[in-house]
N, C-alpha and C positions, 0 to 999 in steps of 0.2 A: 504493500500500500504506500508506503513512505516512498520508493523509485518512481510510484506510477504518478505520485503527487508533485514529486520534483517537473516529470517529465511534461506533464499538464500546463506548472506556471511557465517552465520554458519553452514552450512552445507559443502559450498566449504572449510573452513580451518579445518572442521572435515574429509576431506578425502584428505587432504593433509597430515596431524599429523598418518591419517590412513596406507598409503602408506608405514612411516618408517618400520623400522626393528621391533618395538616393540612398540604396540598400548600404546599409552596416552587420557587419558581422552579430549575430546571437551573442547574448549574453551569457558567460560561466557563470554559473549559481552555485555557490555553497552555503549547506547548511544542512538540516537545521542547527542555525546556532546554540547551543547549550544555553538556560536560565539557569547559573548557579544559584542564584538572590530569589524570594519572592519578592514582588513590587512593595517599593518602602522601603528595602531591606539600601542601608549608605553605601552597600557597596554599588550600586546600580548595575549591576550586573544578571540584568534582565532587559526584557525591550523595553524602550521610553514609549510612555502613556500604555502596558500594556491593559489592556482593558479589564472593567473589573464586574466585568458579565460574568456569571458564573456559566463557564459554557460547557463544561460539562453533563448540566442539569439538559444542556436543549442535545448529546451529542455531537458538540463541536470542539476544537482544540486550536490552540492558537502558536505557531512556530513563525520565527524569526530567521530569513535568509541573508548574504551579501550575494549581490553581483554585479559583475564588472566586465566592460570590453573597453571595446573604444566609440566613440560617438561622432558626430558632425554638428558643424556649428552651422547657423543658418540668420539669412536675414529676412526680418520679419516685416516687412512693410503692411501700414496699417490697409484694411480694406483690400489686399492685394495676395495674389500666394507669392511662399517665402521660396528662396533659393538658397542655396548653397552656397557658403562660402568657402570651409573647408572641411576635412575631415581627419579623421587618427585621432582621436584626441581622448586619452584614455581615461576613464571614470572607476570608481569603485562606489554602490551606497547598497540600500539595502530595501529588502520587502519585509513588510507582514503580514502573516498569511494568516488568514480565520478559517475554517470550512472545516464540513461535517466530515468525523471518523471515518464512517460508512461511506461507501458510492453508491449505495441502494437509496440514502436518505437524499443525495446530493442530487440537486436537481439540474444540473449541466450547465447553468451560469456562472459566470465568474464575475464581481464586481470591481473593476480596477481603480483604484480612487488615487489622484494627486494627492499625494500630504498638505493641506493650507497649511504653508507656512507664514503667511501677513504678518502675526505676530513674534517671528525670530523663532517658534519651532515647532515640529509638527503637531500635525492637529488633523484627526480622523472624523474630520466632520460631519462627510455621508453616513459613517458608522452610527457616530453617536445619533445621528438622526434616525436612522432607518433601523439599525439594529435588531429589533425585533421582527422587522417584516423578515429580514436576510434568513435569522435561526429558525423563523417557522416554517419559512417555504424553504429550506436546500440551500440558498446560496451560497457560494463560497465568495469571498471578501479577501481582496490585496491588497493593502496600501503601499504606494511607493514613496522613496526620499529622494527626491528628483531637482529641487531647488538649494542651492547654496546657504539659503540662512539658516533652513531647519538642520542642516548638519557643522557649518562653518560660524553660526552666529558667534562672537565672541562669550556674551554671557549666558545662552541657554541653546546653543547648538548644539547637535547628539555630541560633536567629539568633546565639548568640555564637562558634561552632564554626565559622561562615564568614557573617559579617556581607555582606560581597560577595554572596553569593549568596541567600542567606535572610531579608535586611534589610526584605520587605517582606510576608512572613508574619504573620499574625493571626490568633488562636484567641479571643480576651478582648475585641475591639471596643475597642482602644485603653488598655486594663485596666480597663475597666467591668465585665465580667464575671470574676470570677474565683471558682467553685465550688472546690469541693475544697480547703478551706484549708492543709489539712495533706499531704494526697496526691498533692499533685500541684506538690508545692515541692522543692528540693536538701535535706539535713538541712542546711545554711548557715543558709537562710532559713527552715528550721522553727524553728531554735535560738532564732533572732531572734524569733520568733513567741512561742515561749514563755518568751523573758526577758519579753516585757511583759505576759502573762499572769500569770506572778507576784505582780505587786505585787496584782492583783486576788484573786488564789486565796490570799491569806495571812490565816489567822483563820480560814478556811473548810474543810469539804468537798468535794472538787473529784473528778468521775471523768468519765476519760479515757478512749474506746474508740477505738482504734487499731490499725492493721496492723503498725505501725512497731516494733521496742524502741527509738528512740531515742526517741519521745515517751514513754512511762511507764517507763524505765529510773531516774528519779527519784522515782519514786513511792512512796511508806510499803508498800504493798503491791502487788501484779502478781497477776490471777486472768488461768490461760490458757485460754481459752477453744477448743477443737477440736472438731470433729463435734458440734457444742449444748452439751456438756458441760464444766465447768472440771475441768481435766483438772493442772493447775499451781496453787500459789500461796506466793506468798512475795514477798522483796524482789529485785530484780535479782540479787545475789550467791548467792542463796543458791539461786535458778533457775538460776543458769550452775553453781553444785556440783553442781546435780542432773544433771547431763548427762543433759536429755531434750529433750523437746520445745521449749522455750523455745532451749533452749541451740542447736540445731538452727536454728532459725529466726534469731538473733542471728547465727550465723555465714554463713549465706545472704545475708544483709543484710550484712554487711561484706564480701563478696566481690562485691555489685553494687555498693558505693560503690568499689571499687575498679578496676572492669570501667567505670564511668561517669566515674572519672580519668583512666584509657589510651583511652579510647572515638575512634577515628580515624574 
């Protein structure tokens, strides 16, 4: 059961990698990886966030892979398909796999879910939403670490959350690649970002499009931007007096910087 399970997920993320514009090699999977730790336990030496479904109550079991090849990098133009820019570019990160014991009970879907990482680290959100529909009907359940911050954030990335275990993840090719300047960093390392922006933005007009409030919360002016239209504007203060939208959105964000400081 355990070889016919390995050969399932590899084959679903070899016709996912198949699908792009330009075939890359299958992925090596190892694992399952060993949970010495139960979750809690300071050594973290189990998977992060693993879930605290009790899933052997519904028949299901939850195992932890790495895999690794090489990838291609790609330019994404908005509203347009992406191409190719290059390719070799070698990655290591990892799956978590949920799915029923049996293949009698499993009903032949597979759910692959992106890790949200928005908040600096992963985050099983389809799970935690769906979860019950998954265990009652068969499905088996993926999630992948496939962005940089859920593994590389400085403060709540897998590799610092348990260096032991995670120490040999890769999403950047050694931090040669690093997209997403701003999106995909802790506000630590954004702040630091744009202390040294500073000295260059003085004397100038400088505009900033951002997901974040903590990147234009300095800003002489804030236009908010919702459904195409500026729907806000003003200075940080006088958006959070407005109690609306802005202010809405500030406070969603300080309650993921908070949820990514207790993040077990």
């Amino acid at each position: 059961m355990e070889t016919r399970d390995k050969l399932r997920v590899t084959l679903l993320l070899g016709l996912c990698c198949a699908t792009g514009l330009a075939a890359v090699p299958n992925p090596t999977v190892t694992g399952p990886i060993p949970a010495r730790a139960t979750p809690g336990d300071p050594s973290h030496d189990y998977p992060f966030f693993s879930t605290n479904v009790n899933l052997s109550t519904y028949g299901f079991v939850e195992a932890e892979f790495f895999l690794e090849g090489t990838a291609n990098r790609y330019n994404t133009p908005a509203l347009a398909t992406g191409t190719v820019i290059d390719g070799g570019h070698p990655y290591r990160t990892r799956m978590v796999v949920r799915r029923p014991t049996s293949e009698f009970t499993f009903n032949g879907t597979v759910i692959l879910e992106w890790m949200n990482s928005a908040a600096n680290y992963d985050l099983d959100g389809a799970w935690l939403a769906s979860h019950d529909h998954f265990l009652r009907r068969g499905y088996a359940w993926v999630g992948i670490s496939a962005q940089q911050a859920g593994i590389h954030a400085p403060a709540t990335g897998l590799k610092v959350w348990s260096p032991a275990r995670y120490a040999s993840l890769d999403v950047t090719q050694g931090g040669a690649i690093l997209d997403d300047a701003l999106s995909s960093v802790d506000t630590h390392t954004e702040d630091q970002i744009l202390n040294q922006l500073r000295e260059i933005m003085r004397g100038r007009t400088t505009v900033f499009i951002s997901h974040r409030v903590s990147t234009v919360r300095s800003a002489d002016r804030i236009a908010v931007l919702h459904g195409g239209r500026i729907v806000e504007y003003g200075t940080h203060d006088e958006l959070l007096a407005g109690d609306g939208y802005y202010t809405d959105l500030y406070n969603k964000q300080l309650l993921e910087e908070e949820l990514a400081g207790e993040a077990v």
